[in-house]
Phi, psi and omega in degrees: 000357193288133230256318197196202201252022183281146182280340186236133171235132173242143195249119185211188165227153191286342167242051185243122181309301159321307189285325178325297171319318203272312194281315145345279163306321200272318173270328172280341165293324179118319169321104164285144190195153188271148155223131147253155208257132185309307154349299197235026180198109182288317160300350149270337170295322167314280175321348162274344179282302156271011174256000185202041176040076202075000172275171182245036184321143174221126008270163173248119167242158173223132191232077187073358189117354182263148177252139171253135167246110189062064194263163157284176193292307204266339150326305180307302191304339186284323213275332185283300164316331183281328177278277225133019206257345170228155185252000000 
């Protein structure tokens, strides 16, 4: 589902608060990341759909292959740590 060659995609909606938040942080981090809007893309909502057993979670991230669903901020940054993509 990945958009471009970014290690972090994030699936979210431009009116959604979480998501907004999550693309925020990820931009004062420094993190480069694809987003795509669930809103306009029917395959992606399904994968986000199935990655969070039928919900329609936001944001939904996939980070190298881990999927985040709705993380708070010191989750994302632990899970960026971990693929090696934040120090």
């Amino acid at each position: 589902m990945q958009q471009g060659n970014e290690r972090v995609v994030v699936y979210g909606a431009d009116w959604c608060g979480v998501t907004t938040g999550t693309l925020r942080h990820l931009d004062q981090i420094g993190v480069p990341y694809d987003y795509v809007d669930v809103d306009q893309d029917a395959a992606a909502s399904q994968w986000v759909k199935d990655q969070n057993k039928g919900k329609e979670l936001k944001p939904t991230l996939d980070i190298e292959g881990e999927v985040l669903s709705a993380p708070r901020d010191y989750m994302l940054d632990d899970a960026l740590k971990r693929h090696g993509i934040l120090a």
